[in-house]
Structures are given as C-alpha cells and as structure tokens.
C-alpha positions in Angstrom: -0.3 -55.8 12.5 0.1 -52.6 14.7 1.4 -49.4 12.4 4.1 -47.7 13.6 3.6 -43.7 15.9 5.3 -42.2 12.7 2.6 -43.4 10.6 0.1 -43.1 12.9 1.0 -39.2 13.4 1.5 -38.5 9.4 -2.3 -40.2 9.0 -3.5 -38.1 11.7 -1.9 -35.3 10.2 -3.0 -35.7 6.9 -6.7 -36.4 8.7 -6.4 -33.3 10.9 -4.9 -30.9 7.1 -8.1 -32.4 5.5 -10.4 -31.8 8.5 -9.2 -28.1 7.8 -7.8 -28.0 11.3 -4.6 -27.0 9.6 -5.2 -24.8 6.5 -3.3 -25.2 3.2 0.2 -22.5 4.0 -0.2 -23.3 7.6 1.3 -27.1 7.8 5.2 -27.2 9.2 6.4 -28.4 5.7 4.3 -26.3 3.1 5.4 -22.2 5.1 4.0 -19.1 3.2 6.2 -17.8 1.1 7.6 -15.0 2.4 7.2 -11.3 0.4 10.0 -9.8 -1.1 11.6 -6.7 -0.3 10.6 -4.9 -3.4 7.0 -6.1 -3.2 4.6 -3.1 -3.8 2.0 -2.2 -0.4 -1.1 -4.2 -1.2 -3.1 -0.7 -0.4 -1.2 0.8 -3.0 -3.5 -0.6 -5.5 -7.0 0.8 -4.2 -6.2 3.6 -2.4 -5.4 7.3 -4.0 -2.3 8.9 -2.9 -2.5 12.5 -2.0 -3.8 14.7 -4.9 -4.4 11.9 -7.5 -8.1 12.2 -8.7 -10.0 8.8 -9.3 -11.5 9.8 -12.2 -9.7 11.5 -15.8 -12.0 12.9 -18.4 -10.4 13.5 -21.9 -12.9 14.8 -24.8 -12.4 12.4 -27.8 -12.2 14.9 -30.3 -12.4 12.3 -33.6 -15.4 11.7 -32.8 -19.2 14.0 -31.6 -20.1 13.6 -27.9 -17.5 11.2 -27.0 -14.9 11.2 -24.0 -12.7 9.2 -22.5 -12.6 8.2 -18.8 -9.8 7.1 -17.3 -10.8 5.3 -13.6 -7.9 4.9 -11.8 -7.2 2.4 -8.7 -10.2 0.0 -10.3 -10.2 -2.4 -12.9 -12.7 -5.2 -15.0 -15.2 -5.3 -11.8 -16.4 -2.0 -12.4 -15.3 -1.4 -15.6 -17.7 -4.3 -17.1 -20.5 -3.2 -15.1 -20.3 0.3 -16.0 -19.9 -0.5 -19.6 -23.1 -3.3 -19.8 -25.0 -0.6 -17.8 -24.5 2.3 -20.2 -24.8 0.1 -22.9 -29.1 -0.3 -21.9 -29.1 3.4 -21.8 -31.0 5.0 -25.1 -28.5 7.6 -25.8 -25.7 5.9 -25.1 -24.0 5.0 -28.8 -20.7 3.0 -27.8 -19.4 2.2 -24.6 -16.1 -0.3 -24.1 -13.5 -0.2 -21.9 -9.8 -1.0 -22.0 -7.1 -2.5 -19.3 -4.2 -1.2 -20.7 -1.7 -3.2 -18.8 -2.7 -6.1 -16.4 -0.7 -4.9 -13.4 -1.9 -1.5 -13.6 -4.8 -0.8 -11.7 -6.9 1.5 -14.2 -9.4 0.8 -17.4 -10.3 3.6 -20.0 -13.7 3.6 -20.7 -14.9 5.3 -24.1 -18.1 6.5 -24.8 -20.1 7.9 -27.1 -23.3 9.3 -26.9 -26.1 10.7 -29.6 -25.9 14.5 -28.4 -29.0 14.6 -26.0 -27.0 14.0 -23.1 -23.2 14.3 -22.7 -21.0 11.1 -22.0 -20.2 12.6 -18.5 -24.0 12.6 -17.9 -24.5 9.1 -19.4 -21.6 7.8 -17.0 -23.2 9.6 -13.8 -26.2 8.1 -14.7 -25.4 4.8 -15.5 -22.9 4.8 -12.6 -26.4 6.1 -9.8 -28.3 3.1 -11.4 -25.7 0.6 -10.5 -25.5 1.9 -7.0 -29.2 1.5 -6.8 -29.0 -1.7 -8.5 -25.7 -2.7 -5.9 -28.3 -1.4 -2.9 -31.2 -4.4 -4.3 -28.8 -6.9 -4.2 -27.2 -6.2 -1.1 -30.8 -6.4 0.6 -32.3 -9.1 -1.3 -29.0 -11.4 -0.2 -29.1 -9.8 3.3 -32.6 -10.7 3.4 -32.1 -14.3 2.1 -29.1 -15.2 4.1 -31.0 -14.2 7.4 -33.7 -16.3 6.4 -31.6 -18.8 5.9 -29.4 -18.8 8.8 -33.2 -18.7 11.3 -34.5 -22.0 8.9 -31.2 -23.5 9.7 -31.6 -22.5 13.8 -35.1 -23.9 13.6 -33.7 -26.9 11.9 -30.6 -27.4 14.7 -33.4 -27.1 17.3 -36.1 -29.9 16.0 -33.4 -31.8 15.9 -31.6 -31.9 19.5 -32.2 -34.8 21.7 -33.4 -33.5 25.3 
C-alpha cells in the first residue's frame, strides 16, 4: 500500500531532524524562544565593567593569617580548583569557598594559612601552579588529539578504493 506525500515528508523530516540535518531549535514547529527585553547581556557575566577589580581581599580578623577573597565575574570552575589546589599546599590550614547566590557571578574563598606565608601568597601560588598545571593539559590533549586526528587520516586512506 503506497503511503501518502504528507507522510512521506513528516518521515523524511523526522529522518533528516535525526540525521542532524536540522538541529534541535531549528525545525519550523519547535522556534527558539525568543529573549526578553529585560534579559541581562550574556558578556555581563564575565567581563569587568570599567573600574571594577576582579579580585577583593578582606583580612579575616577572627582568625591569624586568614583573608577572604572575593573573585568576582567567576564561579565553581575556578573556585573548586583553586580551593583543592591550596588545599595540597603545606601551609595552607583551611581553604573553602562560597557561591553566595547562584545567579551572581562571584565565590568567596577563605583561607587560612600557618603564618609562614600569607593567604595572598598561598593563593598566588596555588593560583601559578594551576596555570602551569592548565599549560600540561592543554599540551598533552593538543598532543593527543593531533595524533589522533593523523591515525584517523591514515585510517581513511588504507581504506579508499582506487
């Protein structure tokens, strides 16, 4: 029994959405949503304005050696890797960080140290050693994902019919 062009077209549709020819927001009956007019600039989360420092120190005076940073424009990415990286540092005491509202991009982190260094110099520290440790990665990936992409070009070639 022939199907009908409507069905025929909805099938190829549906084939065509799934083939990723047409991408999920794209298809004629599922549009993007449009933004509304009081939606905030999507910079305005990562960039500074004019004049507003990234980085606020206050000196936690409860406690010896201790400050609180306040990182503004960032949020759990760094904060968590700042906090695990000062936390394998032998002077380093306490370290934990705070959101203190979810749709406010800025973390506190507090920390503590022992005396022999100051908490800015423990967070200087810890924050060169993860850009050295960011640098690794980035290389080691780089590395592996062109050797990768030449296997799979050595692959595609064995494999063409001439």
């Amino acid at each position: 029994m022939p199907q009908s062009p409507a069905i025929v077209t909805a099938t190829a549709a549906i084939a065509r959405e799934r083939a990723g020819r047409i991408g999920p927001g794209r298809h004629p009956r599922h549009p993007r949503p449009a933004l509304p007019d009081d939606a905030p600039d999507v910079y305005e989360a990562i960039l500074l304005a004019p004049g507003e420092n990234k980085i606020d120190v206050e000196v936690d005076t409860r406690l010896p050696s201790a400050a609180i940073f306040t990182f503004h424009k960032e949020d759990h990415t760094l904060g968590n890797m700042l906090r695990q990286r000062l936390l394998k540092t032998t002077h380093v005491i306490f370290a934990a960080y705070r959101v203190p509202h979810p749709l406010t991009p800025e973390f506190q982190l507090r920390v503590q140290t022992d005396g022999e260094i100051t908490p800015r110099q423990a967070v200087i520290n810890a924050s060169q050693a993860l850009i050295k440790d960011l640098g690794i990665l980035s290389r080691e990936f780089t590395k592996e994902y062109e050797l990768r992409k030449a296997a799979n070009a050595a692959n595609q070639q064995q494999h063409v019919p001439t």
